[in-house]
C-alpha positions in Angstrom: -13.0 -4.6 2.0 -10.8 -6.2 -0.4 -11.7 -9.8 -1.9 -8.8 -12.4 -1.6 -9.0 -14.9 -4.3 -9.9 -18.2 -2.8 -9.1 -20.7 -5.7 -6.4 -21.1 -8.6 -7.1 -22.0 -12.0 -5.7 -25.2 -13.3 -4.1 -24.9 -16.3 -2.5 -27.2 -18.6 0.0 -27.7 -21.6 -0.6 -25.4 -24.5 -0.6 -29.0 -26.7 -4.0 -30.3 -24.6 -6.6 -27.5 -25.6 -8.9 -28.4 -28.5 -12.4 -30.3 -29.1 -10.0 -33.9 -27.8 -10.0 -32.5 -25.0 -13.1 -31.4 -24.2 -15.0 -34.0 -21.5 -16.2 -36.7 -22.9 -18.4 -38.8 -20.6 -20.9 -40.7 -23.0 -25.0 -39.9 -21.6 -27.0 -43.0 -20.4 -28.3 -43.9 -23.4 -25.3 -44.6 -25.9 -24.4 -47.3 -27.4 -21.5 -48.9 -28.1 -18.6 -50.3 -25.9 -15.9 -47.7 -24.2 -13.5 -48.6 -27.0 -15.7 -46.9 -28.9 -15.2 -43.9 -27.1 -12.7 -40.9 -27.9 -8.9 -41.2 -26.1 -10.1 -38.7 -23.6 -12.7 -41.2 -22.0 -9.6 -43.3 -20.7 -7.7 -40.7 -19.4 -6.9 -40.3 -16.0 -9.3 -38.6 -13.5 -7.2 -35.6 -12.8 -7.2 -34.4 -16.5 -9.8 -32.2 -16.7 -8.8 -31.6 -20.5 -6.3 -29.0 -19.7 -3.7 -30.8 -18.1 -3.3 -32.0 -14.4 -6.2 -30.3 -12.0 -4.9 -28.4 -8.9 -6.1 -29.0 -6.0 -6.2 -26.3 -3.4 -7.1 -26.9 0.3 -7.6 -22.9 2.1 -7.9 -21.6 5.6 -10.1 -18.7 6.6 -9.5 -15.3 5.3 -8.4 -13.4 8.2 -7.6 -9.6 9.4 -5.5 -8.1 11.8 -6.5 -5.2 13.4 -3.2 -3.7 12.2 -4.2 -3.9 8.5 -2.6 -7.5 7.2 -5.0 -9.7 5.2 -4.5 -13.0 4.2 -5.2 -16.5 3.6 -3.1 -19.2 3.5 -3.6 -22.7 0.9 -2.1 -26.0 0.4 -2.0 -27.0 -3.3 -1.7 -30.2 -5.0 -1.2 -31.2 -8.6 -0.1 -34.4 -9.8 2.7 -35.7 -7.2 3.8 -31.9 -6.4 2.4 -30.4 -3.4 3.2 -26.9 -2.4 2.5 -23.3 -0.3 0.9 -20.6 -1.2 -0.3 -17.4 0.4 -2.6 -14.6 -0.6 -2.0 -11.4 1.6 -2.8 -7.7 1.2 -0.6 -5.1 3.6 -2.7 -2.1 4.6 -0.3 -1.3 7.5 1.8 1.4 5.3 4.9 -0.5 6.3 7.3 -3.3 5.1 6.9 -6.8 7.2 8.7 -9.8 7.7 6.8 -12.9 6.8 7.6 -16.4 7.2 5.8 -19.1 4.8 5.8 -22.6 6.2 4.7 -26.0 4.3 5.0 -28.7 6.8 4.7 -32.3 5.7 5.3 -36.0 6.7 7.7 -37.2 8.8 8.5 -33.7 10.2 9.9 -32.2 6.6 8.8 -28.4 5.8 9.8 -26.0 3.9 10.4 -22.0 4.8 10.1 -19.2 2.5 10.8 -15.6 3.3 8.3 -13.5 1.5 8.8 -10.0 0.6 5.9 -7.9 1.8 6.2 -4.4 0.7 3.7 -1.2 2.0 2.4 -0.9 -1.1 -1.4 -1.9 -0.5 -1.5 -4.1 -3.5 -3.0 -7.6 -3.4 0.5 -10.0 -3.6 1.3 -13.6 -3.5 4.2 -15.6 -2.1 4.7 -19.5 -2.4 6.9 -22.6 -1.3 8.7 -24.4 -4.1 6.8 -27.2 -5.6 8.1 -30.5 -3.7 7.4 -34.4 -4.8 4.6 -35.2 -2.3 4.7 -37.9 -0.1 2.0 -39.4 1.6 -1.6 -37.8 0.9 -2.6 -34.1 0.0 -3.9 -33.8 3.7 -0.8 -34.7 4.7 0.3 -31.3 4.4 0.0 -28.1 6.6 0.8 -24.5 5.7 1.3 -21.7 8.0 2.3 -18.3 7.3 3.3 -15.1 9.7 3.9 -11.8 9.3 5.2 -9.4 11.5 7.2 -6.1 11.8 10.6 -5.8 10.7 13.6 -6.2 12.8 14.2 -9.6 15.5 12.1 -8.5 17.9 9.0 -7.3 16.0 5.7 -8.1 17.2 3.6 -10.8 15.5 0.6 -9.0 13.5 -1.1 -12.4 12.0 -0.7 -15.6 11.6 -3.0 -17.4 9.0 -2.7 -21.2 8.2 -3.8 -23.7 5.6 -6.7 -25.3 8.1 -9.8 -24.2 9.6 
């Protein structure tokens, strides 16, 4: 059984790392009045000292009896919002797969991953799109199937429980 990663990493501009950035929430007992505090202390929420946090929203991982594992994630950071899937093709053959972010007011966005036969953990995501309305807002669904326009459905793995 192979392990899908289930989270991403936020990272952050190259300029943000040092002891500024480290959190800086003063304990119970300090003294002084929040100007006293360090920059960092009146930053916004979603800088966690690295930059803007990401904030990923998975499905299951799933199976297929064929061989295709995946999992499918809805990721916001900042006012972007975007797709991503994690997948793993055991079937020893190329598939089509479809990935789908579908938003507000009817608005998605398709990409055509490439899935080789090459066993190897791999990755495909949506561009990054200005969000608009609320992270749960969004929906991502992702198919795969075998090659060719009338190739049978092997899994179909989306962003919600």
């Amino acid at each position: 059984m192979v392990a899908l990663p289930l989270a991403v990493a936020s990272a952050g501009q190259v300029g943000d790392a040092g002891p500024a950035a480290a959190p800086t929430a003063a304990p119970a007992t300090a003294r002084g009045s929040a100007d006293d505090r360090p920059d960092t202390a009146r930053r916004s929420p979603f800088l966690l000292g690295l930059g803007l946090a990401t904030a990923v929203r998975c499905g299951p991982e799933l199976t297929s009896p064929d061989g295709i594992e995946a999992q499918t994630c809805v990721l916001t950071q900042g006012e972007d919002t975007w797709a991503r899937t994690y997948y793993r093709n055991a079937t020893g053959e190329s598939l089509d797969s479809v990935l789908s972010l579908m938003g507000p007011g009817g608005r998605s966005v398709q990409m055509r991953c490439v899935t080789g036969a090459d066993d190897e953990p791999a990755t495909c995501e949506t561009p990054r799109e200005h969000r608009r309305g609320g992270p749960d807002a969004y929906t991502a669904v992702t198919e795969f199937a075998e090659r060719g326009a009338e190739g049978a459905l092997l899994l179909r793995s989306g962003s919600n429980s």
